[in-house]
C-alpha positions in Angstrom: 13.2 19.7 -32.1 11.3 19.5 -28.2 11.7 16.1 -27.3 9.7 14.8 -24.2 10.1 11.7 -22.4 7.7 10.4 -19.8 6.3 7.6 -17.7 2.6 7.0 -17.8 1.0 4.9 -15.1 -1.4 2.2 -17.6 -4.0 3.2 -14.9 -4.0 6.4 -16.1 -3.3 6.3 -20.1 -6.4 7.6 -20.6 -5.5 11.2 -19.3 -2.2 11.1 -21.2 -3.7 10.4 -24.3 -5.9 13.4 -24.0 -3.7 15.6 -23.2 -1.6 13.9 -26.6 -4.4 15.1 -28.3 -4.4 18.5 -27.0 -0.7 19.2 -27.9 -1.8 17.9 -31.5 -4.3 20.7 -31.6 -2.0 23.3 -30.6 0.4 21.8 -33.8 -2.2 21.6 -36.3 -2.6 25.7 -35.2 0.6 26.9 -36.1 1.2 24.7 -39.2 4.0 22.4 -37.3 3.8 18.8 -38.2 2.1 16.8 -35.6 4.2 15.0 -33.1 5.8 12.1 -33.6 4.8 9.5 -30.2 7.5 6.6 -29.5 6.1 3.7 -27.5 8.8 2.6 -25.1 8.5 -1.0 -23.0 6.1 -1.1 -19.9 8.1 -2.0 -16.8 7.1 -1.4 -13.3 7.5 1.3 -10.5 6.9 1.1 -7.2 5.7 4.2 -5.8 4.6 5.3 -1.6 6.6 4.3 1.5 8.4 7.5 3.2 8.7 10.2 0.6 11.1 12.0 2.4 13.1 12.2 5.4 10.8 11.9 8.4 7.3 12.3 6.5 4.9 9.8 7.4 4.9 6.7 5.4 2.1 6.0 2.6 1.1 2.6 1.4 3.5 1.0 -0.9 1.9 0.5 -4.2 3.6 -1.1 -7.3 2.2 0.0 -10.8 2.7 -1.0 -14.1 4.2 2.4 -16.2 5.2 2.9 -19.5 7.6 5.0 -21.4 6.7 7.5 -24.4 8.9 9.9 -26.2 7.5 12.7 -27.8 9.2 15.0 -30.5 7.6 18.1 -31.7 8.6 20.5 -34.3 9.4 23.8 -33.4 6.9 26.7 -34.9 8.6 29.0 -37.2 7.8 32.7 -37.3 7.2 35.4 -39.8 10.3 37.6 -40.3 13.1 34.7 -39.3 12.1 34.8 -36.2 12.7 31.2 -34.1 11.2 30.3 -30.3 13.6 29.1 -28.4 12.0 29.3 -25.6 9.0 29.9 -22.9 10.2 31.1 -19.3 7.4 30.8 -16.4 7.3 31.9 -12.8 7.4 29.9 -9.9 6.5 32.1 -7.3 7.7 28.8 -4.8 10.6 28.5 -6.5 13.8 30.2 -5.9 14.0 31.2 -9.9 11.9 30.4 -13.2 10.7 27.8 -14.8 13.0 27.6 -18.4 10.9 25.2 -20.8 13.9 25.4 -24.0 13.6 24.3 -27.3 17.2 21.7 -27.8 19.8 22.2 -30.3 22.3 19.8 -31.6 25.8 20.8 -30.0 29.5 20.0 -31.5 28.9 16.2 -30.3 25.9 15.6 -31.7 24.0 15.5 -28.5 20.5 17.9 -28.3 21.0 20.1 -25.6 19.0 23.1 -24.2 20.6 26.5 -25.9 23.0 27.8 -24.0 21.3 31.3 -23.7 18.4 30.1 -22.1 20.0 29.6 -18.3 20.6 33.3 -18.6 16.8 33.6 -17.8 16.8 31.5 -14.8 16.8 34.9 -12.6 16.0 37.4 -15.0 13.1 39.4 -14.2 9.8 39.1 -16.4 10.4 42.7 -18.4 9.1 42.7 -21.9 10.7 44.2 -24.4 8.1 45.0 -26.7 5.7 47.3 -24.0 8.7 48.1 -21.6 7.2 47.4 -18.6 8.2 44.8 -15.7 5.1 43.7 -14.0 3.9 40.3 -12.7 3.4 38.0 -16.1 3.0 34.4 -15.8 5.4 33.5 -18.7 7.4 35.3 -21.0 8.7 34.0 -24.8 12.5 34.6 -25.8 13.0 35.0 -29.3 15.8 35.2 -31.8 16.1 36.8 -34.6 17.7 36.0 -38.0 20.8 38.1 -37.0 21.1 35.6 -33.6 19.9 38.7 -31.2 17.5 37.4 -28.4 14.6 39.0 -27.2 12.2 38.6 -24.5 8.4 39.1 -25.2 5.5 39.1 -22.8 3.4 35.9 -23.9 0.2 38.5 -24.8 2.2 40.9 -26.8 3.8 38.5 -29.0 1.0 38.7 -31.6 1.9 42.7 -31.7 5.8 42.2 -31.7 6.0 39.6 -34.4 4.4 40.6 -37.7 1.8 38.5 -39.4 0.6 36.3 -36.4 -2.8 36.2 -33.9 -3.1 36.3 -30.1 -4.3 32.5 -30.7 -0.8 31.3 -32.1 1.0 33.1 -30.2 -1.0 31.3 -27.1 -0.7 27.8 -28.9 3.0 28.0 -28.8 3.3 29.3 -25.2 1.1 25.9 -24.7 3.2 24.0 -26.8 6.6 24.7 -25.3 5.0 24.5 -21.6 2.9 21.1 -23.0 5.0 19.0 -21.2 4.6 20.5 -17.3 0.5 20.4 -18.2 0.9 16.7 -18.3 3.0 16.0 -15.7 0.8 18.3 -13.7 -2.6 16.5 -15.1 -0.8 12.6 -15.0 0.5 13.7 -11.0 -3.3 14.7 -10.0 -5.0 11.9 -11.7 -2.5 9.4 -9.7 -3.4 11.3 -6.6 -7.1 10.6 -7.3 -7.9 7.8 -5.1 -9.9 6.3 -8.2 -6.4 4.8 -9.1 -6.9 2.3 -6.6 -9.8 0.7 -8.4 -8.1 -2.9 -9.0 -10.7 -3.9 -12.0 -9.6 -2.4 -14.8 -6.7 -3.9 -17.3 -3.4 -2.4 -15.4 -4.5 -3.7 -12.1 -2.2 -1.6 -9.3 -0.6 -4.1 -6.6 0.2 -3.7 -3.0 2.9 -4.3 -0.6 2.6 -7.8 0.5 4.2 -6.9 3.9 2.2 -3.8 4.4 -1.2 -5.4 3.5 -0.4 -7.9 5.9 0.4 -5.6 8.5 -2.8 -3.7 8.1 -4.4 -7.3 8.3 -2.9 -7.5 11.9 -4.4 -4.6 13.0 -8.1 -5.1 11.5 -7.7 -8.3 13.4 -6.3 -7.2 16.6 -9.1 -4.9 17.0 -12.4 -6.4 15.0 -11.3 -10.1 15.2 -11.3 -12.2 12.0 -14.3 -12.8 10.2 -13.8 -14.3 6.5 -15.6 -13.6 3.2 -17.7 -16.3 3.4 -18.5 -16.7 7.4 -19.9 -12.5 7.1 -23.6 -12.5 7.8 -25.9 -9.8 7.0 -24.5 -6.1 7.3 -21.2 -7.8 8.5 -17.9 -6.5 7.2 -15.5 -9.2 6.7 -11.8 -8.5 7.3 -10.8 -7.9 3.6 -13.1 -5.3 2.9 -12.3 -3.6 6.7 -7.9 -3.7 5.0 -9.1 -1.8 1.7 -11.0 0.5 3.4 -7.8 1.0 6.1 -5.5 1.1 3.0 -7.6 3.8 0.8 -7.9 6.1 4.3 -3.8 5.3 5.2 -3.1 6.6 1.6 -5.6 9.7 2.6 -3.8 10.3 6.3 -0.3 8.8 6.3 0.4 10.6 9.7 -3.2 8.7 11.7 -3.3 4.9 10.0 0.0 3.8 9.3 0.5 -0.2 11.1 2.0 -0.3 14.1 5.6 -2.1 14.8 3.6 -4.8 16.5 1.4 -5.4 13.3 4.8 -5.4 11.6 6.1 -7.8 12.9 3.3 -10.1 13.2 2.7 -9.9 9.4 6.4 -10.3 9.3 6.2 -14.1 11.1 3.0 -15.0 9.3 4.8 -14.4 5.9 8.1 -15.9 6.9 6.0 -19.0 7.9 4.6 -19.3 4.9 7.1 -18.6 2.8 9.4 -21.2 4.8 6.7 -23.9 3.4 7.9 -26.3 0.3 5.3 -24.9 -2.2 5.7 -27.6 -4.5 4.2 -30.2 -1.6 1.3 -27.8 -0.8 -1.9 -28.6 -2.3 -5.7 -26.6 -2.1 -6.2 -23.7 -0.1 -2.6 -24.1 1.2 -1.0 -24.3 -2.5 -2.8 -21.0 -3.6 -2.0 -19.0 -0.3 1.7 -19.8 -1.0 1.5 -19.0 -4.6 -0.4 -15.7 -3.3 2.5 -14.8 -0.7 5.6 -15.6 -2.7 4.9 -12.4 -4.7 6.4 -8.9 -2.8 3.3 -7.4 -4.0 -0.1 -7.9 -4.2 -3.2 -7.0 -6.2 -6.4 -6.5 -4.2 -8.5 -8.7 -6.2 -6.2 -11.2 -3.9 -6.5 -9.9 -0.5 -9.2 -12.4 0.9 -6.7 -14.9 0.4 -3.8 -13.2 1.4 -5.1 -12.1 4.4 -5.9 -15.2 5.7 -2.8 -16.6 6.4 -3.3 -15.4 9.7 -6.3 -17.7 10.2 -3.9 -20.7 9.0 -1.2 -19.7 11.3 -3.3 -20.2 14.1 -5.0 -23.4 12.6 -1.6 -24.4 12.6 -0.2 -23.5 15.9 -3.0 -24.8 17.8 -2.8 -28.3 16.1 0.9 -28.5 16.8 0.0 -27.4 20.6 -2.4 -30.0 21.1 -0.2 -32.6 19.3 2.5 -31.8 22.1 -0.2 -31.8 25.1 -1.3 -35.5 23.5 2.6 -36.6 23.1 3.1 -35.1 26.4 0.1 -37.1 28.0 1.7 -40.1 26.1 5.0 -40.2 28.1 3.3 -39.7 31.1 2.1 -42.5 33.5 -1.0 -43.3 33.3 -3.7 -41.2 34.7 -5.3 -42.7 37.8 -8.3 -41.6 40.1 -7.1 -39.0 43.2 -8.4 -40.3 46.8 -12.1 -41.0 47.9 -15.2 -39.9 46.7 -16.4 -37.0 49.3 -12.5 -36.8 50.4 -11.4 -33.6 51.2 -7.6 -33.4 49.2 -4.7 -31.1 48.9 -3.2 -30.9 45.2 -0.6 -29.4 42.6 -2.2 -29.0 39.8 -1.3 -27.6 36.2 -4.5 -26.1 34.2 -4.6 -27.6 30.9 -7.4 -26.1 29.2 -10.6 -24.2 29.9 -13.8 -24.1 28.1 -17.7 -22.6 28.6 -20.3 -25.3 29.1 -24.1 -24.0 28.7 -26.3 -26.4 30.7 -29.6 -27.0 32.9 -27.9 -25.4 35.7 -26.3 -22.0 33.3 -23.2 -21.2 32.0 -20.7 -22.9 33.5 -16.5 -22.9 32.9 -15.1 -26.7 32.7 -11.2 -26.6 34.1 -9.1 -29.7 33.4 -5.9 -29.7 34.7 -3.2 -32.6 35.2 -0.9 -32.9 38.4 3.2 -33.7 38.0 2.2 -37.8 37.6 0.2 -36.8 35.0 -3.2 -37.4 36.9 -6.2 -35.9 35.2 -8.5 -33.5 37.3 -11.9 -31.8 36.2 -12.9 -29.2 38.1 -16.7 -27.0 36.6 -16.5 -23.7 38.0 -20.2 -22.0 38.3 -19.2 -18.4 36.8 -15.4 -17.7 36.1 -12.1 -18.3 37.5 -9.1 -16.2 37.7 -7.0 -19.6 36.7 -4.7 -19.4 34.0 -3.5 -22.4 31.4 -0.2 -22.9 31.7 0.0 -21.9 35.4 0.3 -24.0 38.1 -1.6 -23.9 41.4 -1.7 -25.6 44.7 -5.7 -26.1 45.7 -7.7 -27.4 48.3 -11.0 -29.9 46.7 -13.2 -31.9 47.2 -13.8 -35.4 45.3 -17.0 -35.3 43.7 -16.7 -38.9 42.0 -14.6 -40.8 40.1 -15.0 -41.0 36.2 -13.8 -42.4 32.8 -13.6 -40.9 29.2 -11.7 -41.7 26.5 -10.9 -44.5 28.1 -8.6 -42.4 30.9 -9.3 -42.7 34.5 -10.0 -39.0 36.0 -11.0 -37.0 38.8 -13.7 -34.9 38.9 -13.8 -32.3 42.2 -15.5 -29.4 43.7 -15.7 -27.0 45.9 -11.3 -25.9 44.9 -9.7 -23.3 46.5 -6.2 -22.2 46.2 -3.9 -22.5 48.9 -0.8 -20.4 49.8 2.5 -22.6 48.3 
């Protein structure tokens, strides 16, 4: 009995199940019975990341597989003659290729005849023509009387009586069935059709790694979401599958970097941190998204904006602690008199563009250490920093009130030595 067992990716049955259909072909043409298929369970595999020692990493991709065992009857020959086996060169191996029909030892277990190792090295001579020359495979026979023989794979139709060049091809394909579909099942998963999420055995993604692409579409395009794109605008989702089907392509060009690593690294600890069970809307579904390691890309809009709601998030909680630190602060009064020429310390709290009358113009609002509030517009741009502190020179320009807060509008700043 040749017994085969093999994973088959669900995105790819189709290809196994023709080349099922093939081997059946090759049965029905020697008169063998037609294999018997065993459907084992469907698990998952996760496939990509560094295939070896210091090759470049590929995507990490987890795929739904499942396991088949296939049993085929062995062909039996005119004249007691019995296959056990086909031996194949591999010219970039250091031996040959032994596909060996199993028999049933002392202990019951099926194990490949004992015989057949001797060919691992042998050279490709056939006994029938009795020449050595460079053949592709070679078919070792036994006899009735136990004697093995080795046969070049074209002239077993003339050594063994009573059969065509057809059969005798049909069992070399038969024996050597099970390399063909690894062979056809490995190039099909290396077609990058595989990655087409919309069939029934969707393929899903790192989590980590999708996010880490995410930071670096971001860190050099910006975010822009599904449904903010305008016309001919690429929004970031579709800008990570296109960097994820071209990482897969060059492992060595488009891997993340460390810094997008770690970045997608925080954003999914954040989330992930959250009490899911408290979340509600958009929020609810991101964490339902992220709890999973991996993800499928009908899902990467969502996913990939958790960047987005990090930042929504940070910059509420930065301008609740500027409003709670305004809070314990004494009240802010007006600074000197209007046209008064004053020397200050100021912090700058916050900067943005203002588009008026007069141009663009930059608004600067900073506080000084009794929490005073001073608004400075700068024609142009300034080389002032929030956060940083600066000692300046202005002029009062008047004295005004908003949001119910006393503050100082000036002109005319510039920074003096500490």
């Amino acid at each position: 009995m040749i017994e085969y067992t093999v994973q088959v990716p669900l995105p790819i049955l189709s290809v196994f199940k023709r080349k099922l259909a093939i081997l059946k072909r090759r049965c029905v043409h020697v008169g063998t019975p037609d294999p018997v298929v065993t459907e084992g369970p469907i698990s998952s595999m996760t496939l990509g990341g560094e295939v070896c020692p210091g090759a470049p990493e590929r995507p990490k991709v987890k795929v739904q597989v499942q396991e088949f065992t296939i049993a085929v009857e062995p062909p039996n020959l005119p004249g007691g003659w019995k296959v056990l086996g086909v031996v194949e060169t591999a010219e970039d191996l250091k031996g040959n290729l032994i596909h060996a029909q199993e028999i049933e030892n002392e202990a019951g277990e099926w194990v490949p005849h004992p015989w057949m190792e001797t060919y691992r090295h042998n050279s490709m001579y056939c006994e029938h023509c009795g020449t050595e020359r460079r053949r592709k495979k070679i078919v070792v026979l036994e006899s009735a009387k136990g004697c093995l023989v080795q046969v070049g794979s074209t002239c077993l139709s003339k050594y063994v009586a009573g059969i065509t060049v057809a059969y005798a091809a049909n069992i070399c394909d038969i024996y050597c069935w099970y390399e063909q579909l690894i062979k056809g099942l490995d190039e099909s998963f290396d077609d990058e059709s595989w990655m087409d999420c919309s069939g029934p055995s969707p393929v899903g993604f790192d989590t980590l790694e999708v996010l880490a692409v995410t930071a670096d579409v971001i860190e050099e395009h910006g975010w822009l979401s599904v449904g903010a794109a305008g016309y001919g605008e690429t929004p970031t989702r579709d800008m990570v599958i296109m960097t994820i089907e071209a990482w897969a392509r060059h492992p060595d060009k488009l891997a993340p970097s460390p810094e997008s690593r770690q970045e997608a690294s925080r954003a999914l600890e954040w989330i992930r941190s959250k009490d899911s069970s408290v979340l509600v809307g958009y929020m609810g579904n991101l964490a339902l998204v992220l709890a999973e390691d991996m993800l499928l890309q009908k899902r990467f809009g969502l996913a990939c904006s958790v960047f987005a709601a990090l930042a929504n998030e940070e910059n509420r909680a930065a301008k609740a602690a500027e409003e709670e630190r305004r809070q314990k602060l004494s009240p802010s009064t007006w600074l000197g008199e209007v046209k008064q020429r004053i020397e200050m310390e100021l912090t700058l709290d916050m900067t943005f563009d203002i588009d008026g009358q007069w141009g663009l113009s930059e608004l600067h609002r900073f506080h000084d250490q009794d929490g005073n509030i001073v608004v400075w517009f700068c024609s142009g741009r300034s080389n002032y920093e929030k956060g940083e502190t600066y000692r300046v020179k202005a002029t009062v320009k008047r004295h005004d009130i908003r949001d119910n807060v006393q503050q100082t509008v000036v002109n005319r700043v510039y920074e003096v030595a500490k």
